[in-house]
C-alpha positions as CSV (number, residue, x, y, z in Angstrom):
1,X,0.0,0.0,0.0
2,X,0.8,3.7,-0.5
3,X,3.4,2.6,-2.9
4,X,3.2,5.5,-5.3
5,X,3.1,8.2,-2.1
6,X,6.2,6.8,-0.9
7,X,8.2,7.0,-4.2
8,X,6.7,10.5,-4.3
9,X,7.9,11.7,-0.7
10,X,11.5,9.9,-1.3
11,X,12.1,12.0,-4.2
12,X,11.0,15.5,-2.5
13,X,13.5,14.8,0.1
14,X,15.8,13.4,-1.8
15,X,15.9,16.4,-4.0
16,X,15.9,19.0,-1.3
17,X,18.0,17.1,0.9
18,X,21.1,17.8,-2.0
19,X,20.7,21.5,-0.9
20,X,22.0,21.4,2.3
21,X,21.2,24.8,4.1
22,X,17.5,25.5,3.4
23,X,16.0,28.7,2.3
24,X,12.1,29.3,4.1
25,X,10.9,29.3,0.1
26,X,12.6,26.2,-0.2
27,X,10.6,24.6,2.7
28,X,7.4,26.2,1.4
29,X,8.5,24.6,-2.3
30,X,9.0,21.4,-0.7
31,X,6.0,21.4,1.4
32,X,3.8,22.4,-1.6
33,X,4.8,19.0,-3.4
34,X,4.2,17.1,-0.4
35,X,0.5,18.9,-0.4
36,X,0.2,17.5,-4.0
37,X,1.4,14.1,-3.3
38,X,-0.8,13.7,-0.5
39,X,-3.7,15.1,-2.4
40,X,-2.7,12.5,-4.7
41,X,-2.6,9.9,-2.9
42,X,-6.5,10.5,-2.2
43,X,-5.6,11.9,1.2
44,X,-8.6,13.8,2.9
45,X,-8.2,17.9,2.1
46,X,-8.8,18.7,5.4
47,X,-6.1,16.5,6.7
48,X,-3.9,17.7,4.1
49,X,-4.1,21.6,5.6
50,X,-3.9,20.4,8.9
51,X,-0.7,18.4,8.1
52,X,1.0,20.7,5.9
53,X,0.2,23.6,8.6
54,X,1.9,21.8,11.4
55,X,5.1,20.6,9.5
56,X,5.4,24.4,8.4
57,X,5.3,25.5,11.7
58,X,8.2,23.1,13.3
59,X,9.8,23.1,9.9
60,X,10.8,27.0,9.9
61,X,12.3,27.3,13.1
62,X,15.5,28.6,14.0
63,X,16.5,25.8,14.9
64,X,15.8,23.5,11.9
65,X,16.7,26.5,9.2
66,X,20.3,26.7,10.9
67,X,21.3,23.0,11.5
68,X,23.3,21.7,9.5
69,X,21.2,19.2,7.8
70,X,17.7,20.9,8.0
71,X,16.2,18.4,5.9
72,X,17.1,15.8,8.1
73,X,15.1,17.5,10.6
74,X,12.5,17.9,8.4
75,X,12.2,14.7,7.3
76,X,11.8,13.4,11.4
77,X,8.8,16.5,11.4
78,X,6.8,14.7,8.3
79,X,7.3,10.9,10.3
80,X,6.2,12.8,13.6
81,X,3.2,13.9,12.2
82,X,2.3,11.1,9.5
83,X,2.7,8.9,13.1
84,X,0.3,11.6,15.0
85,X,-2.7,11.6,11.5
86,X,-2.5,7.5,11.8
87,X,-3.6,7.6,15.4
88,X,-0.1,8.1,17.1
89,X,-0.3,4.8,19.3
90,X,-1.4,1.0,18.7
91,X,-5.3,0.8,19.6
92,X,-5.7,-2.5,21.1
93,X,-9.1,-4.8,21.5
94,X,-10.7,-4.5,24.9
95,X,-11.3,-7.1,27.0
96,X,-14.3,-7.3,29.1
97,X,-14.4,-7.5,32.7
98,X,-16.4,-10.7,32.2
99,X,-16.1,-13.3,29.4
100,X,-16.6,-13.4,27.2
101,X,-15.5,-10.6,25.2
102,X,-17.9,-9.7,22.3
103,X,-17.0,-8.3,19.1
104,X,-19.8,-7.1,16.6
105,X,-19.0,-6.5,13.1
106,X,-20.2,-3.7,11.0
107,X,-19.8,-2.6,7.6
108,X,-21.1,-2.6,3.6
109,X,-21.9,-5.0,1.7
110,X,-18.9,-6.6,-0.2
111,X,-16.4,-4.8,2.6
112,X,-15.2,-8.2,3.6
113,X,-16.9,-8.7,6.6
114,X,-17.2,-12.3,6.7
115,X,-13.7,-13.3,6.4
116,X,-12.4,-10.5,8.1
117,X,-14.4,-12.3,11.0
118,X,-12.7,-15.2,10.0
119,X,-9.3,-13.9,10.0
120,X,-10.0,-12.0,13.2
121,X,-11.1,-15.3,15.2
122,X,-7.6,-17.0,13.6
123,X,-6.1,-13.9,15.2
124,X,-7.0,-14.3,18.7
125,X,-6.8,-18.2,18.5
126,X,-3.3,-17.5,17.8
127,X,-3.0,-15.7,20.5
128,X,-4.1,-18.4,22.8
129,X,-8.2,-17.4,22.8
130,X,-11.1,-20.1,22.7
131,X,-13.3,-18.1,20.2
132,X,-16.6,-18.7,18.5
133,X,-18.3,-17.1,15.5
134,X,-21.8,-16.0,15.3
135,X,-23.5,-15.8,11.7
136,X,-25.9,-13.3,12.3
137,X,-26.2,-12.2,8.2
138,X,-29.5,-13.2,7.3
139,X,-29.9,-10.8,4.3
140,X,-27.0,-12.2,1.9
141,X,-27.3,-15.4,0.4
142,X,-25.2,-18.2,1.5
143,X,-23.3,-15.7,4.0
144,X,-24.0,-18.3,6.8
145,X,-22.6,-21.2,4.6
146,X,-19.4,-19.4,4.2
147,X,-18.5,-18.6,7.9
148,X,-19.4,-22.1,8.3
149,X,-17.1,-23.2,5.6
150,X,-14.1,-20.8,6.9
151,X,-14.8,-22.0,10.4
152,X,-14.2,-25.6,9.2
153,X,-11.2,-24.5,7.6
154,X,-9.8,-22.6,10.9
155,X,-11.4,-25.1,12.8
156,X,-13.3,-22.8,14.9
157,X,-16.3,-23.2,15.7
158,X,-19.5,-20.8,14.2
159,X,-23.2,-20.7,15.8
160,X,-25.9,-20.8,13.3
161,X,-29.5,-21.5,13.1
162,X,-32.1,-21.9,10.2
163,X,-33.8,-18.9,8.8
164,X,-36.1,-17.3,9.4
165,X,-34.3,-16.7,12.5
166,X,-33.8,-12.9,13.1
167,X,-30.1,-11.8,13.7
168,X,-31.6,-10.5,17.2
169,X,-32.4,-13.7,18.1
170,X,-29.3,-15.3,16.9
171,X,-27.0,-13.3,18.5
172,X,-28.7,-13.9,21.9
173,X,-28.9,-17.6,21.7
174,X,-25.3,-17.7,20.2
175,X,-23.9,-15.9,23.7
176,X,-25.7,-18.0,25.5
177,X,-23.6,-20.9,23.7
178,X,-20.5,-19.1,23.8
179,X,-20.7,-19.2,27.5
180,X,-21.7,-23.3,27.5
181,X,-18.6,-23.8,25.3
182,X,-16.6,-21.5,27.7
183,X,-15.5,-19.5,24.6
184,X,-13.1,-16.2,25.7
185,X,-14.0,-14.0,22.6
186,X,-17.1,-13.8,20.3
187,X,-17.3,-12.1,17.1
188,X,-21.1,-11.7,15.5
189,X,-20.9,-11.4,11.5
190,X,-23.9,-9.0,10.7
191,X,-25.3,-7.7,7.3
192,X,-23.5,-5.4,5.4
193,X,-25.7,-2.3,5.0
194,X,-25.5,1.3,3.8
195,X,-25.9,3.6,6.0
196,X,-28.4,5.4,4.8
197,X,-30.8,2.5,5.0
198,X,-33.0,3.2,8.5
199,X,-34.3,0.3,8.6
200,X,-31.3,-2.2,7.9
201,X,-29.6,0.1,10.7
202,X,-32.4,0.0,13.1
203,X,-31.9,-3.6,13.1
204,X,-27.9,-3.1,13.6
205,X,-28.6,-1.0,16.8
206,X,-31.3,-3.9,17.7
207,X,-28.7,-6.6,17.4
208,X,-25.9,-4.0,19.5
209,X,-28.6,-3.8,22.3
210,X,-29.0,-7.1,22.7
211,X,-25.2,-8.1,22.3
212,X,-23.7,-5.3,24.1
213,X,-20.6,-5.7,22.7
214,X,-17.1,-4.6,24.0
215,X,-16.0,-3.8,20.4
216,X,-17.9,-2.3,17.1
217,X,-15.0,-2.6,15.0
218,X,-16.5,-1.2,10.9
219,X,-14.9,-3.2,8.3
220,X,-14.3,-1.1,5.4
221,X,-12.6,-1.5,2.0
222,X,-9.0,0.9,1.8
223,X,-9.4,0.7,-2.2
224,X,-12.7,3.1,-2.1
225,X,-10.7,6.1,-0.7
226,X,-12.6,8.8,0.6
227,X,-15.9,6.7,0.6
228,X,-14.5,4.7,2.9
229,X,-14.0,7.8,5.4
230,X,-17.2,9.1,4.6
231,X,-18.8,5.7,5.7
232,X,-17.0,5.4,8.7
233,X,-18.1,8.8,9.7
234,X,-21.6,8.2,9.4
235,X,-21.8,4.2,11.0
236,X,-20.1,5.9,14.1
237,X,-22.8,8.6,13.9
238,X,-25.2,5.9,14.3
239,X,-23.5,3.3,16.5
240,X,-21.1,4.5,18.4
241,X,-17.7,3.0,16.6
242,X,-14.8,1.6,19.1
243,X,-12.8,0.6,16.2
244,X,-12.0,-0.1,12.5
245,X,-10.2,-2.7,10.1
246,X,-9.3,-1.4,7.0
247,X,-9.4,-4.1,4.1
248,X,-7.5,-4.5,0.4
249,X,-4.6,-2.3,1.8
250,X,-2.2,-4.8,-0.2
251,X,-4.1,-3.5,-3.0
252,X,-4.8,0.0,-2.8
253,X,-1.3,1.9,-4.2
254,X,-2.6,5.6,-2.5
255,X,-3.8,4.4,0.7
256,X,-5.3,7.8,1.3
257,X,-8.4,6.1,3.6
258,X,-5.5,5.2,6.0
259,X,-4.2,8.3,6.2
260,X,-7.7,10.4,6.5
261,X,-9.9,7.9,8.7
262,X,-8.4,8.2,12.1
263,X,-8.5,12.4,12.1
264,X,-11.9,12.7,10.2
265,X,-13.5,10.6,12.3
266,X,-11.8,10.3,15.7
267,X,-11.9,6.4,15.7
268,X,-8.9,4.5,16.0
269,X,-7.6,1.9,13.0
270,X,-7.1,-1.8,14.8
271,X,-6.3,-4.0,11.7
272,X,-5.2,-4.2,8.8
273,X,-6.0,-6.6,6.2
274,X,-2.9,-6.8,3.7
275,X,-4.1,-10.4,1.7
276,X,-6.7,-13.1,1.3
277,X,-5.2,-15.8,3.4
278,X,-6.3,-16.2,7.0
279,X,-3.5,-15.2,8.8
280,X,-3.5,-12.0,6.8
281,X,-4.9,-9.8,9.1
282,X,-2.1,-6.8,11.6
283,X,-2.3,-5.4,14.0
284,X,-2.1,-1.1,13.1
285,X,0.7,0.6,14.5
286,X,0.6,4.1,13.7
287,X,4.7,4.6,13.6
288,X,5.5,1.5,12.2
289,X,3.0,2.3,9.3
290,X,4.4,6.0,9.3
291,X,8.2,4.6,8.9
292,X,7.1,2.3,5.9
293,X,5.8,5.2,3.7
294,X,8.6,6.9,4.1
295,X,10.8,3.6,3.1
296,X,12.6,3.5,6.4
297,X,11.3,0.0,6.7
298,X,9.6,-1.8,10.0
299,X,12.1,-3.9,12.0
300,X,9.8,-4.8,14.6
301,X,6.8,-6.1,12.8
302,X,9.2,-8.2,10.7
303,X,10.7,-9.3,13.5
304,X,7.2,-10.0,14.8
305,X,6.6,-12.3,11.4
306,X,10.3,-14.2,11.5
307,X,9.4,-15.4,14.8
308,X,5.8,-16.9,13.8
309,X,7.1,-18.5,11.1
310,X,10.9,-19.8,12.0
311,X,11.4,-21.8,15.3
312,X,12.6,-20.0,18.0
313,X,16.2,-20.9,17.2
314,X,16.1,-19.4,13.8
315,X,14.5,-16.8,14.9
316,X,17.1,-15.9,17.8
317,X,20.0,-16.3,15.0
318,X,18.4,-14.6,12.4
319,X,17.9,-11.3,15.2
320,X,21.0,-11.7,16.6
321,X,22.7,-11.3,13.1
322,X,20.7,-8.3,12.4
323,X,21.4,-6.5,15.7
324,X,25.2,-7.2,15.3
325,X,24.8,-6.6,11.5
326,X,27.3,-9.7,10.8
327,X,24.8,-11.2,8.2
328,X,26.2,-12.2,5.1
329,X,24.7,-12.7,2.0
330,X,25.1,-16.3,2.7
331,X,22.9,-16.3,5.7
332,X,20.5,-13.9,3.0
333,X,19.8,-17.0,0.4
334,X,19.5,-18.8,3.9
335,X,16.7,-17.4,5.3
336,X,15.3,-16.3,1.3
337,X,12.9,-19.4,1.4
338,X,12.0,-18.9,5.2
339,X,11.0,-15.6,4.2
340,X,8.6,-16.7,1.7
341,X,6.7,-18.4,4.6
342,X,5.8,-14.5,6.2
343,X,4.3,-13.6,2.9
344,X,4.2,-11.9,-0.2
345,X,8.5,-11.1,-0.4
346,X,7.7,-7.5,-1.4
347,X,5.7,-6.6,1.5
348,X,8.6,-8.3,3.8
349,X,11.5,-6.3,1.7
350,X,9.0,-3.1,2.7
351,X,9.7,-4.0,6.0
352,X,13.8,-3.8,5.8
353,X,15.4,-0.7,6.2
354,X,17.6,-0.3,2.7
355,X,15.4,-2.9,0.8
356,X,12.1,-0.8,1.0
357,X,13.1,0.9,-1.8
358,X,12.9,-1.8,-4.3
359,X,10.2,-3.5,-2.7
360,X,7.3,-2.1,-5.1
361,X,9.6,-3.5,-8.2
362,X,8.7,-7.1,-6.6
363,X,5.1,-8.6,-7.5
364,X,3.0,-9.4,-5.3
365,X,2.9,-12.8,-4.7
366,X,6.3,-13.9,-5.8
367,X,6.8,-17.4,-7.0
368,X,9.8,-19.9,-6.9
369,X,11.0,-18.7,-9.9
370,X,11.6,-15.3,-9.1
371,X,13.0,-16.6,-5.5
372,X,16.0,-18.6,-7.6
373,X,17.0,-15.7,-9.9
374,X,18.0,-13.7,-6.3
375,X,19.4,-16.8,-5.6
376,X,21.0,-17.8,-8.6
377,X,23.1,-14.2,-8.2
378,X,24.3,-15.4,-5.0
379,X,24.7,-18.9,-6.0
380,X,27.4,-17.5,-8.9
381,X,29.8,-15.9,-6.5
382,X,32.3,-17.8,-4.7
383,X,32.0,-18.0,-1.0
384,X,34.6,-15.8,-0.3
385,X,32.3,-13.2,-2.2
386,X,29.2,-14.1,-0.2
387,X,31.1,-13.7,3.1
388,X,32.9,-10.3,1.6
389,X,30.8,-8.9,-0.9
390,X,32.9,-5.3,-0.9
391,X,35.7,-7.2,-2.7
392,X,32.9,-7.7,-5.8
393,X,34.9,-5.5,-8.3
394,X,33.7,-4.7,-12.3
395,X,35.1,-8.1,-13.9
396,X,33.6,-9.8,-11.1
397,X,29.8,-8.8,-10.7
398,X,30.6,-9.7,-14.9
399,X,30.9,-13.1,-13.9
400,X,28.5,-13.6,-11.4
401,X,25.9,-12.0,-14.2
402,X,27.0,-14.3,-17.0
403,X,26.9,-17.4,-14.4
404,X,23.4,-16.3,-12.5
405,X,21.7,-15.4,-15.8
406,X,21.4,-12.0,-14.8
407,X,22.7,-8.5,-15.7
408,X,25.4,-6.7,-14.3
409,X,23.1,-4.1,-13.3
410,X,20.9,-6.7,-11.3
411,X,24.2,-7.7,-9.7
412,X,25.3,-4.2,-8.7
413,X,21.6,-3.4,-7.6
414,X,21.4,-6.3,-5.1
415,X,25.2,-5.2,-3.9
416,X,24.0,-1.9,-3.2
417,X,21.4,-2.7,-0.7
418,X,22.6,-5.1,1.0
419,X,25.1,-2.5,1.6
420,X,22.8,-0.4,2.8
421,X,21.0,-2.5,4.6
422,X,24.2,-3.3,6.6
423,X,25.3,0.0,7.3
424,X,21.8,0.6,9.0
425,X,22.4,-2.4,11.1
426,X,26.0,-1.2,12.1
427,X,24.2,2.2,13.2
428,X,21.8,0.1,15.0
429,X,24.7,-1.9,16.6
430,X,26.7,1.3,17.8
431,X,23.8,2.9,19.2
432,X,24.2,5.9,16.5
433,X,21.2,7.7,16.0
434,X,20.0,6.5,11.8
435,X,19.8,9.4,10.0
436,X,16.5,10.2,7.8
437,X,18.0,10.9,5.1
438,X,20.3,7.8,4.8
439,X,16.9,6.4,3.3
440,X,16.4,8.5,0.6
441,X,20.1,8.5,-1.1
């Protein structure tokens, strides 16, 4: 997601940053093409002014204008206040003070509610919870066969009865169950509706009265922009919003509902869904979603991923080679194929300071084949070049390109950030302070 606004941000700095001392009309220059790249980007225009107001004011300081590297400072202003617009801090679920903890989901039709539900329940089972699904959607056809079908597939259980049972009545008699089954979390699928519809709404606040849930988390779809703020405003107008998921952002290259939603209508952004499998739903961190746009990667949440999907010795070895930035490109072909297992690779490279920047030239869900030409680069060089890639010269990347397949440019690209990438590690190691605009060279 915000792909394009990334690439669009990266140059702006990267172009003023070449300046060195700043002029105030260069800061207003600057600012005016972030303005456009956010407008771009489908941003709310509100949130644009507001933004572009407070980056102004810290931006022209005394202080900034006469540092040394004023763009640097700049560039920590703009990740300040993305980070502050996406909701500042994580927004967890709350638990009641008695299970179990309900969850009632909300949203249009087609949003994704039903395996969003899904992938929520997989969530919390992960995380140790005995949940059970309610199939309260009586209006779509064949929306309670498919919960039942994901919760085969998750092997969780879903509540259910024959129509024409009303969602009212479903939802009471499926708590009741949940608390025979001594299930810790419920989630209640309901009909997608619009939100001008009175009646299909009256029946939402019916089924919220009954369930009186701990959460009303909206599910909307990232990919209809500005609608999707516009319907979040008015389903908290009408019952009273604790949270949202945001759907499709794997798909949506301006991303401008996820960078609207949270100041236009107050209510914080608890997932994410970045795919269709059912693990595919994140948590939302505001700064690590701040840091990815602009392309200074997200150790923690890959972190987060390796150790889900390695054992906890590969884990430990692949963190403790990043902290100490002794990874080679050795241990890189290593842990290529245990990568895969996180996902999609470009959302994982999005995720790795110096690698970010070529993640959007990787498609989304990379196969095998693209896996082995990466490897078949590495595979060419001797091991004395894996371990020491800096003694790579001209007639050298020549070879490894002729014996990988490749160009030399592919060779020289991949040298380059892995370079990067562990000079950023080394910074880490030493306890240096990264600078901004290390990520923009």
């Amino acid at each position: 997601m915000l792909d394009l606004l990334s690439q669009r941000l990266g140059n702006i700095f990267k172009k003023f940053g070449n300046k060195g001392r700043l002029t105030e009309k260069d800061i207003d220059e600057a600012l005016r093409e972030v303005r456009l790249a956010l407008l771009e980007a489908d941003v709310n225009l509100k949130v644009v002014k507001d933004f572009i107001a407070h980056v102004r004011e810290q931006a022209i300081t005394t202080e900034v204008m006469q540092s040394l590297s004023p763009m640097q400072q700049i560039v920590k202003i703009v990740n300040g206040e993305l980070t502050s617009i996406l909701g500042a801090e994580q927004q967890k679920l709350n638990h009641a003070n008695q299970s179990p903890t309900t969850i009632m989901l909300v949203g249009l039709q087609g949003s994704g509610k039903t395996t969003t539900s899904a992938k929520l329940a997989v969530h919390l089972k992960n995380s140790g919870h005995r949940c059970l699904l309610i199939a309260a959607d009586t209006h779509r056809p064949a929306a309670i066969e498919q919960l039942v079908t994901l919760g085969k597939q998750i092997n969780i259980p879903v509540y259910q009865e024959k129509l024409p049972a009303s969602p009212v009545s479903i939802t009471k008699h499926g708590l009741e169950y949940a608390r025979e089954i001594a299930a810790t979390w419920v989630i209640v699928d309901t009909a997608g509706r619009l939100q001008i519809d009175e009646e299909m709404m009256k029946e939402l606040i019916d089924i919220k009265e009954q369930l009186q849930p701990t959460e009303t988390l909206l599910v909307v779809d990232a990919m209809t922009g500005q609608t999707a703020v516009n319907v979040a405003d008015e389903f908290n107008k009408k019952v009273d919003l604790t949270g949202l998921i945001l759907t499709k952002l794997d798909g949506d290259a301006r991303g401008g509902a996820a960078l609207s939603i949270k100041s236009v209508t107050g209510v914080p952004v608890k997932f994410v869904g970045i795919g269709e499998k059912s693990d595919a739903l994140e948590p939302f961190h505001p700064e690590r979603m701040a840091s990815r746009i602009l392309g200074m990667g997200d150790m923690l949440t890959f972190i987060e991923k390796a150790e889900a999907s390695f054992d906890k010795d590969k884990a430990a070895k692949l963190q403790k080679k990043m902290e100490t930035a002794t990874f080679d490109l050795e241990d890189f072909m290593e842990q290529l194929q245990q990568m895969k297992k996180m996902g999609p690779l470009n959302q994982i490279m999005d995720m790795i300071p110096g690698l970010s920047k070529i993640s959007a030239k990787v498609p989304e869900g990379v196969d095998d084949s693209q896996v082995k030409r990466i490897e078949a680069i590495i595979l060419s060089m001797t091991p004395e070049e894996r371990h020491n890639p800096q003694i790579i010269d001209g007639s050298r990347r020549r070879r490894i390109a002729r014996g990988s397949g490749r160009t030399p440019q592919d060779v020289n690209q991949l040298l380059n950030q892995f370079r990067m990438t562990q000079k950023m590690f080394k910074q880490m190691q030493s306890g240096k302070k990264i600078s901004p605009m290390s990520f923009f060279r």
